[in-house]
KEZA-585185 format. One record per atom (N, C-alpha, C): z, x, y. Coordinates in steps of 0.001 Angstrom, whole numbers, plus 524288, in hexadecimal, padded with zeros to 5 digits. Layout:
! KEZA-585185
ZXY;...
***
This chain:
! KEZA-585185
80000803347FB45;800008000080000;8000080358804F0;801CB808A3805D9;8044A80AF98097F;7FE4C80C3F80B7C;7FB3A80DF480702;7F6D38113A80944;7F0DC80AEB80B56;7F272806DA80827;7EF8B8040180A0C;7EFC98020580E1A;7F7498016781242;7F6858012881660;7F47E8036C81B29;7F5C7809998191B;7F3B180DA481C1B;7EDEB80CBF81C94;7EA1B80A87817AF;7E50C80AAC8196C;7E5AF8064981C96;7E4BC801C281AE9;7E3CC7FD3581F3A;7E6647FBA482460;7EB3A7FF8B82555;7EDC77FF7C82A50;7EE0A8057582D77;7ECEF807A982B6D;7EB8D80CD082D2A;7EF848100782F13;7F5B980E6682B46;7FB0280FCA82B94;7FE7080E7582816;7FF4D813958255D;8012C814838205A;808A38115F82141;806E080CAC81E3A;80A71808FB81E37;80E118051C8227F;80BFE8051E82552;80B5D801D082B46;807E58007482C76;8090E7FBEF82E9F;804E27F84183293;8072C7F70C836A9;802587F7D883A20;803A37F63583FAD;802587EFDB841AA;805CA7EDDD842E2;807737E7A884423;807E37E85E8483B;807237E1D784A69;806D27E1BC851D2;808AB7DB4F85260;80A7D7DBEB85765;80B357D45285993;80A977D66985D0A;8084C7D22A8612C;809047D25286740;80DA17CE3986C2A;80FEB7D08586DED;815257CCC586F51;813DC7CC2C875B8;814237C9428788B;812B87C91887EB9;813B87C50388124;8171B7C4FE88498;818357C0EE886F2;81D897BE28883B9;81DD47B96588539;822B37B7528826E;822737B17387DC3;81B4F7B23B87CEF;81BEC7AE0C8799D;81F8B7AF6087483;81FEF7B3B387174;823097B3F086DF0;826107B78786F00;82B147B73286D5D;830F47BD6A86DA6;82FA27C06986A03;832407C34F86B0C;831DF7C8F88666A;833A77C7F18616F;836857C29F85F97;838887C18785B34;831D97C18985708;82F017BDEA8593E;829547BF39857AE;827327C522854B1;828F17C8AB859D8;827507CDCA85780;82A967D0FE852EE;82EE57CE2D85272;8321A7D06384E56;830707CD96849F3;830787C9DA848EB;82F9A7C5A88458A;828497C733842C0;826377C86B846ED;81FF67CB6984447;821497CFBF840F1;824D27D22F8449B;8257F7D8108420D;828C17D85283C5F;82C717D61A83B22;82F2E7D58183667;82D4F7D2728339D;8267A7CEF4834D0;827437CC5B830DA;820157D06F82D75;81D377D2CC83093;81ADC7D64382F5E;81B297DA1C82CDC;821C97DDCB82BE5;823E17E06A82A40;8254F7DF5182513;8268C7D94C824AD;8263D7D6F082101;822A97D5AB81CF3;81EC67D5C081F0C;819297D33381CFF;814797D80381C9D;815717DA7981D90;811817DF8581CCC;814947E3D5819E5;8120F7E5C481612;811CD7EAA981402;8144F7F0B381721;80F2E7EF8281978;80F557F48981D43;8137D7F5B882144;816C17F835823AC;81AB17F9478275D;8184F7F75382BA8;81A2F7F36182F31;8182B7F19083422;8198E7F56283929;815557F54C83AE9;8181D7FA2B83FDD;814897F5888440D;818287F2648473C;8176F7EDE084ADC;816AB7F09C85001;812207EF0585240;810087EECC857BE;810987EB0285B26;813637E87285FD3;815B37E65986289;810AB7E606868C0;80D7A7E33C869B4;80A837E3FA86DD6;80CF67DF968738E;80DCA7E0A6876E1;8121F7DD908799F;8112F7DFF287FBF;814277DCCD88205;814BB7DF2E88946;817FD7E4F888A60;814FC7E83188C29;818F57ED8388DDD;81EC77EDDE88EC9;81F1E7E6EB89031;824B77E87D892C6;829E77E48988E23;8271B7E39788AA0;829B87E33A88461;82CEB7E65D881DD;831487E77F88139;832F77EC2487E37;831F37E94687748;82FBA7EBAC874F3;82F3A7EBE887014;832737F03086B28;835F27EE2F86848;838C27F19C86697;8356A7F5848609A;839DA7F953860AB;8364E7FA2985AFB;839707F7B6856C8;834C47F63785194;830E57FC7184F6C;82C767F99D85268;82D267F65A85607;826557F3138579D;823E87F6DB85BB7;81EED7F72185A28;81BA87FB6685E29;819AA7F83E86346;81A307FA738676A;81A3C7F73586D0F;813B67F7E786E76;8111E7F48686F7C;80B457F3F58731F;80ABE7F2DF87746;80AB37F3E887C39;80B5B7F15D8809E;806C97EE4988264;804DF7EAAD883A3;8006E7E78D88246;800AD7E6A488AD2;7FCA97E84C88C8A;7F9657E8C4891FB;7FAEC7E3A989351;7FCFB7E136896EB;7FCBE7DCA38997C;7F7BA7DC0589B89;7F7117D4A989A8B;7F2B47D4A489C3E;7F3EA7CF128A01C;7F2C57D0108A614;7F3C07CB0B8A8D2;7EFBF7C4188A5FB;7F4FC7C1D78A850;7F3677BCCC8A5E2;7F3827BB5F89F89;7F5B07BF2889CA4;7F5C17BFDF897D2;7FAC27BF5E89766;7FCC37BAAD8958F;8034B7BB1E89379;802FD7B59E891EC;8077E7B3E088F22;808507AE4588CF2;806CE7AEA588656;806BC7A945884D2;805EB7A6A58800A;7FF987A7D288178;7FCDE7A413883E1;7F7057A4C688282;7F4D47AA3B88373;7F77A7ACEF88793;7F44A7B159888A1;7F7457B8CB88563;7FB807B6D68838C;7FBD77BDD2881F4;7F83B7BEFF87C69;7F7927B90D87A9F;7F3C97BD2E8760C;7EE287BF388766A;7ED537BEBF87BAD;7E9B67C57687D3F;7EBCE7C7D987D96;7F0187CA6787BC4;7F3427CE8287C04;7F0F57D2A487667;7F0BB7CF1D871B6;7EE377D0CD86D7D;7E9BA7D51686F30;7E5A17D33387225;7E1047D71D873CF;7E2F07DD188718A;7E9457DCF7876A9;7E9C27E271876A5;7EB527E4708701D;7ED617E36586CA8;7EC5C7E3C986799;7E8ED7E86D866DD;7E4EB7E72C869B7;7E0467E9FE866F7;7DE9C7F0D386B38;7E31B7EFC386BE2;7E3DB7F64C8708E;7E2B77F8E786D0F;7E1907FD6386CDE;7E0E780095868E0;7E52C8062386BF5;7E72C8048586FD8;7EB10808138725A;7F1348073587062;7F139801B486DD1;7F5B08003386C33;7F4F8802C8867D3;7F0897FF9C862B3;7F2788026B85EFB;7ED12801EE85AAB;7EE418062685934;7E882805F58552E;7E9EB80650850B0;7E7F2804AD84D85;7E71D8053E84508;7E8887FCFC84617;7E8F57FD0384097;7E7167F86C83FC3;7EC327F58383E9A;7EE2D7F0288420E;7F1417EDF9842A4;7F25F7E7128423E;7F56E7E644840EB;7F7407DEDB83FA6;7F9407DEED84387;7F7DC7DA6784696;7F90C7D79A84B11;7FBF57D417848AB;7FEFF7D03984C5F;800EC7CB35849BD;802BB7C95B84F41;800EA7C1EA85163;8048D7C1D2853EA;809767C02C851C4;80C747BE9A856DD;813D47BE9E8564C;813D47B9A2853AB;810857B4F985393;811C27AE9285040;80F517AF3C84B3D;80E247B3D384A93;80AE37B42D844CB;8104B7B43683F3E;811067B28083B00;816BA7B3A8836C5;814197B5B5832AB;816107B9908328C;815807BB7882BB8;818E37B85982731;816ED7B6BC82444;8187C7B4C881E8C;8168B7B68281A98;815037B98981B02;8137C7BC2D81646;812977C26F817A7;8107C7C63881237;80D617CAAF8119A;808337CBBD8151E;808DF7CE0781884;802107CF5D81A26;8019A7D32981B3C;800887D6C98173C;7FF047DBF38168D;7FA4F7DA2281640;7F65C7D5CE813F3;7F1357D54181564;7ED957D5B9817D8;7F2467D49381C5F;7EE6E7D5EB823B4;7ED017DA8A823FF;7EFCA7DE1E82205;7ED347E28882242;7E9CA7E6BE81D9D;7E9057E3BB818F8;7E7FA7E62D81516;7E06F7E364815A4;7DEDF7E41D81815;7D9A17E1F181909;7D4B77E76281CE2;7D1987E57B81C89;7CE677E8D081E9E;7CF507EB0D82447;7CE097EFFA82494;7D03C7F39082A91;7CDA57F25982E9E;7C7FC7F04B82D73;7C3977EFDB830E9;7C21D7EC2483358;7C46A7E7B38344F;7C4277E342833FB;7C9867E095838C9;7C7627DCAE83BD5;7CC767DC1783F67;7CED27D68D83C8A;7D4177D60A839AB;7D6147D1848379E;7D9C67CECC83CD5;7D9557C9A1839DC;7DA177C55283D96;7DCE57C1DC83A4E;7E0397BDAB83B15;7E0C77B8A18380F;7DBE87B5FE83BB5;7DBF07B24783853;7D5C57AF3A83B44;7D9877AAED83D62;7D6587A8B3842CF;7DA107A4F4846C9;7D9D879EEF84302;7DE4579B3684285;7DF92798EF841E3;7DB91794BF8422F;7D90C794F48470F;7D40279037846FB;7D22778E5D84386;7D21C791B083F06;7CD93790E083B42;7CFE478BB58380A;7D36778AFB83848;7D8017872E836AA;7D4AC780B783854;7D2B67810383CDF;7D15C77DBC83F9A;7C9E677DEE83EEE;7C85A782B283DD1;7C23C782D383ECE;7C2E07885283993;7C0C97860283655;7BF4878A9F830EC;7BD3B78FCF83369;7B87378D87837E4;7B463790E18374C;7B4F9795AB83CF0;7BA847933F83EB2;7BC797976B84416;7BEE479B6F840B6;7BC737A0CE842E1;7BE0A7A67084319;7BF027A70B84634;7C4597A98B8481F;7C4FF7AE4284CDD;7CCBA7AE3D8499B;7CF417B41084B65;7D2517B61B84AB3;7D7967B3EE84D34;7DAB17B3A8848EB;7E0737B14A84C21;7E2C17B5F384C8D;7E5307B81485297;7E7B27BCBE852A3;7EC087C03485179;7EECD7BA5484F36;7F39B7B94C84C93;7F40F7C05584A4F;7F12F7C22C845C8;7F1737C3EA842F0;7EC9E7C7F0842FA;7EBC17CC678436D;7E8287CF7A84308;7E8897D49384216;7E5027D76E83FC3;7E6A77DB8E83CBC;7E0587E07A83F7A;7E14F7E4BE84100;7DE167E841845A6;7DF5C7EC658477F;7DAEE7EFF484667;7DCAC7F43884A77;7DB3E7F23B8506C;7DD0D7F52E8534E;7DC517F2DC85ADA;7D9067F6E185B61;7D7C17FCE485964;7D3828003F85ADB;7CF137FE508585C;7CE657FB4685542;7C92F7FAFC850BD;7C6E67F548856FE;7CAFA7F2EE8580D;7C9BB7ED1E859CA;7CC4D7EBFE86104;7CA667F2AD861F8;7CD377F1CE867B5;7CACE7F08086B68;7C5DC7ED7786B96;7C2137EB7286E98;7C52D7E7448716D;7C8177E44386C20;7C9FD7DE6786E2A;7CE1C7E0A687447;7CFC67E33E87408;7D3117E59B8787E;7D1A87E7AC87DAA;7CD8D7EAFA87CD0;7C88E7EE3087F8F;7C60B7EB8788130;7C4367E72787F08;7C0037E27688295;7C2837DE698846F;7C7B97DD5C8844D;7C9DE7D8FF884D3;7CA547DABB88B6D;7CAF57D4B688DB9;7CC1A7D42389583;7CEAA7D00A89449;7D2ED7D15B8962E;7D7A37CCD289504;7D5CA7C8BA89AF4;7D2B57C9B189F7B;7D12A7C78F8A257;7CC5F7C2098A008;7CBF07C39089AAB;7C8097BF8A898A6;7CB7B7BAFC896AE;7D2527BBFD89718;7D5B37B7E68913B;7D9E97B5A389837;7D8A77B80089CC9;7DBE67B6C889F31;7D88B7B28D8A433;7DC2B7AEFD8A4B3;7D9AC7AA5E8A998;7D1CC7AB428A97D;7D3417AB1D8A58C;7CBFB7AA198A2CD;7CBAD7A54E8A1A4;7C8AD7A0E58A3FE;7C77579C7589FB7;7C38479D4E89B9B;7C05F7A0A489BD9;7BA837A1DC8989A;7BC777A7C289523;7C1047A8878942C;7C2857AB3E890F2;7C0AA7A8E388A5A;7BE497AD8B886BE;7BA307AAD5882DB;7BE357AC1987CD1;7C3327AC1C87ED8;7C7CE7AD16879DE;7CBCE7AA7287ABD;7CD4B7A5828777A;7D1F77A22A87820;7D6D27A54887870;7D7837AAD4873DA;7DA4D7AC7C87307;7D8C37B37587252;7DD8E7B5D486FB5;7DCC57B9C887172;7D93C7BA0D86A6B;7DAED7B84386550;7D9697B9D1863A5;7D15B7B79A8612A;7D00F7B42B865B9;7CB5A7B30D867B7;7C8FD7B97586792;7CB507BC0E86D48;7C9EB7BF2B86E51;7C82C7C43886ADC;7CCFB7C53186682;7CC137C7FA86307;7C9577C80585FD7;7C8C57C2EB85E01;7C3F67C1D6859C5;7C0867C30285BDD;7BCE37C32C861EE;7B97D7C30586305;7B8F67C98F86375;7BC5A7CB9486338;7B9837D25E8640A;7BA667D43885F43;7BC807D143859B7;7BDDB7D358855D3;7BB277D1DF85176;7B93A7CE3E851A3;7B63D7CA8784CFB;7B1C67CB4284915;7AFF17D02684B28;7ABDA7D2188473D;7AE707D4FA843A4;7B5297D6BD84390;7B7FF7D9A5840D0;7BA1C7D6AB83EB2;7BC367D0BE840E2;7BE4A7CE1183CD9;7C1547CD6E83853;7C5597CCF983569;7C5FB7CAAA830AC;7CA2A7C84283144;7C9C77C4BD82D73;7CF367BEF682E9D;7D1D97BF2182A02;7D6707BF5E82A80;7DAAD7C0D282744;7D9CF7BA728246E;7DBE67B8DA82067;7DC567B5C081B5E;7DF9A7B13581F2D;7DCCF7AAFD81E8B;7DFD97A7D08223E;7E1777A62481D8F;7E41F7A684819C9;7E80C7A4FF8168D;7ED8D7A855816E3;7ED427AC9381A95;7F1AF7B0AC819DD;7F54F7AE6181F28;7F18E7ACF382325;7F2277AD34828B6;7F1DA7A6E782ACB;7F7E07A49482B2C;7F59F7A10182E0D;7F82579E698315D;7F52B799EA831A6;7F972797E883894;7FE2979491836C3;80219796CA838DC;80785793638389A;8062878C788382F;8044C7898083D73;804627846B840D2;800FA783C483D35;7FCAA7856683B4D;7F6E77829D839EA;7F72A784ED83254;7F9767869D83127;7F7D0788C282CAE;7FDD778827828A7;80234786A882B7D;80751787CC8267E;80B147831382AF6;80BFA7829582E8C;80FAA77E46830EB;80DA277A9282EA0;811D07770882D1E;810C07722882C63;80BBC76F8982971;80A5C773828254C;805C37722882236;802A5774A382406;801487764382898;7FBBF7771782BE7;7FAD77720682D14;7F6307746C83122;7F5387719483721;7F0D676DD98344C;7EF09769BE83539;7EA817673E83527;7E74D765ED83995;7E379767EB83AA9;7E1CF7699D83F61;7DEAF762EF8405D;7DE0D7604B83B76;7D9F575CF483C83;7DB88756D183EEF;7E2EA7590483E00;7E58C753BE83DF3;7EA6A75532843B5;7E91D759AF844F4;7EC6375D48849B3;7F2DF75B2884721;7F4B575DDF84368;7F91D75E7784197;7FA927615B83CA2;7FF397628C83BEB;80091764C38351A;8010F761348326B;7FEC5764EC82E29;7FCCB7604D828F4;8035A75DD882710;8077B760618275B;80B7F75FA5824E3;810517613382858;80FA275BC882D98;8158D75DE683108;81A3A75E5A82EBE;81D5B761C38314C;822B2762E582E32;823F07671F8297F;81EB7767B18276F;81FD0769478221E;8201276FA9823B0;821BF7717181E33;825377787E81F0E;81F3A77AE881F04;81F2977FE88220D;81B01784A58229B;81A4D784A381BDC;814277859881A10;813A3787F38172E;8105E78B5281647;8112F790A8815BB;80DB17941681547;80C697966C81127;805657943180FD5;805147988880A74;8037C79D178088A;805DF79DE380241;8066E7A2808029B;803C07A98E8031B;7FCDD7A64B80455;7FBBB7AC8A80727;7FBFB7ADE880B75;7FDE67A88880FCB;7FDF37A9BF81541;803F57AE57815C1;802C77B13881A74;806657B5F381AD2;806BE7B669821FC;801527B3F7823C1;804EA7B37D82A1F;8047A7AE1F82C13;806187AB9783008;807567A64983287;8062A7A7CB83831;803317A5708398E;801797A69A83FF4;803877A2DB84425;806327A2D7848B7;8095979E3A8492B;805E179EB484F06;8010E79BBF84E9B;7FE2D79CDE85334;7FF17798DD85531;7FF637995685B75;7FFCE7941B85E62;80647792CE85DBC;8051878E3785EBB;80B1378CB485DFB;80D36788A985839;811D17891B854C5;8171878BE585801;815D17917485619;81946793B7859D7;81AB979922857B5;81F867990F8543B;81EFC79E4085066;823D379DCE84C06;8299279D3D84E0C;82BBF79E97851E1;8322E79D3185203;83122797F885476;82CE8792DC8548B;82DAE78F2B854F2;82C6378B2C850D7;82C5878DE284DDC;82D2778918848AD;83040789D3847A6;833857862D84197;836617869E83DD1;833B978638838C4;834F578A85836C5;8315078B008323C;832D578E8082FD7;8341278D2582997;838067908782718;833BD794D0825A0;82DB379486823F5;82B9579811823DD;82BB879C3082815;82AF379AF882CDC;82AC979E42830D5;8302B7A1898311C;8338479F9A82F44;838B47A2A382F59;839257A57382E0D;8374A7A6308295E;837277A8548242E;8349D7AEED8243C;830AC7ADED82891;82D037B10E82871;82D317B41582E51;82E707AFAE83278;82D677B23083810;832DB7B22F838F1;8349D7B949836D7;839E77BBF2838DD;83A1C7C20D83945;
***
């Protein structure tokens, strides 16, 4: 195992992990709660990357990023252009798992990274839930070097995502797909899925705008290994003995 991580991570028994924290939609309980539960769930020794505001103190063993302010860029809708910077290649290069902070591990996923080097992985966005035939990348979860894919950073004008109405990316990870997509690959949507739409309450029925089964307990099966808690609620606002279980 030691030497197969070393090939596909390009560090003899570590991997480099990342969240991005900004602003005050979520506390740092978030960033602890990623970090112990990754440590948990991977093989490999986690050595965690922390990308955040300069004026953050970040403790160790978490490695500090100071991420460029960008005016008009702050809040719920707007810090996840913050991701862009991700792809600095001044922050950090070899090949790395992102995760955001509402994402839960429940399971093993040494998978995410036991896959091809060449290739930019993604969970695929949730839409497809709603439309089979929509592709583009949920950012939840992604697996990349930032030197192989540092265009997305290099070409980005945060003047295009700010008091733009004719801005041509809902989101940030719009944006990414669009400078990344000929590299492509989409991680297994049986491993990866959405909390609200895929395990609450039966799942969502999109056709009847409700859950198939109000009230009833989370169930998650058993090859799924992450839960994406996109949108709203976020995890310390449910009750849910699964989520307990798992997001600590």
């Amino acid at each position: 195992m030691a030497k197969k991580i070393k090939r596909l991570t390009g560090v003899d028994g570590v991997i480099d992990c990342a969240c991005l924290i900004h602003d005050t939609l979520y506390d740092w309980s978030y960033v602890d709660k990623l970090y112990r539960s990754l440590c948990r769930n991977l093989t490999p020794k986690v050595r965690m990357h922390v990308y955040t505001e300069s004026t953050r103190d970040v403790p160790l063993p978490y490695i500090k990023h100071a991420l460029e302010e960008w005016d008009g860029v702050r809040g719920p809708k707007k810090s996840w252009w913050y991701k862009v910077q991700l792809f600095n290649p001044a922050h950090h290069t070899g090949s790395m798992l992102y995760f955001d902070l509402d994402t839960v591990v429940v399971g093993n996923i040494d998978w995410l990274w036991q896959v091809p080097s060449n290739r930019f992985w993604a969970a695929r966005d949730f839409k497809y839930l709603m439309k089979q035939s929509k592709f583009t990348i949920n950012s939840s979860v992604m697996w990349f070097d930032p030197e192989v894919y540092k265009t997305v950073y290099t070409e980005f004008d945060v003047k295009d995502v700010t008091n733009n109405p004719r801005c041509p990316w809902p989101g940030d990870q719009d944006y990414i797909y669009e400078k990344v997509k000929e590299s492509v690959s989409f991680y297994s949507t049986a491993q990866i899925l959405s909390y609200r739409w895929q395990v609450s309450q039966g799942g969502y029925d999109f056709r009847f705008r409700k859950h198939k089964d109000p009230g009833a307990a989370s169930v998650i099966p058993p090859e799924a290994s992450i839960l994406v808690f996109h949108g709203s609620p976020n995890p310390h606002e449910v009750k849910d003995n699964i989520i307990d279980q798992h997001w600590c």
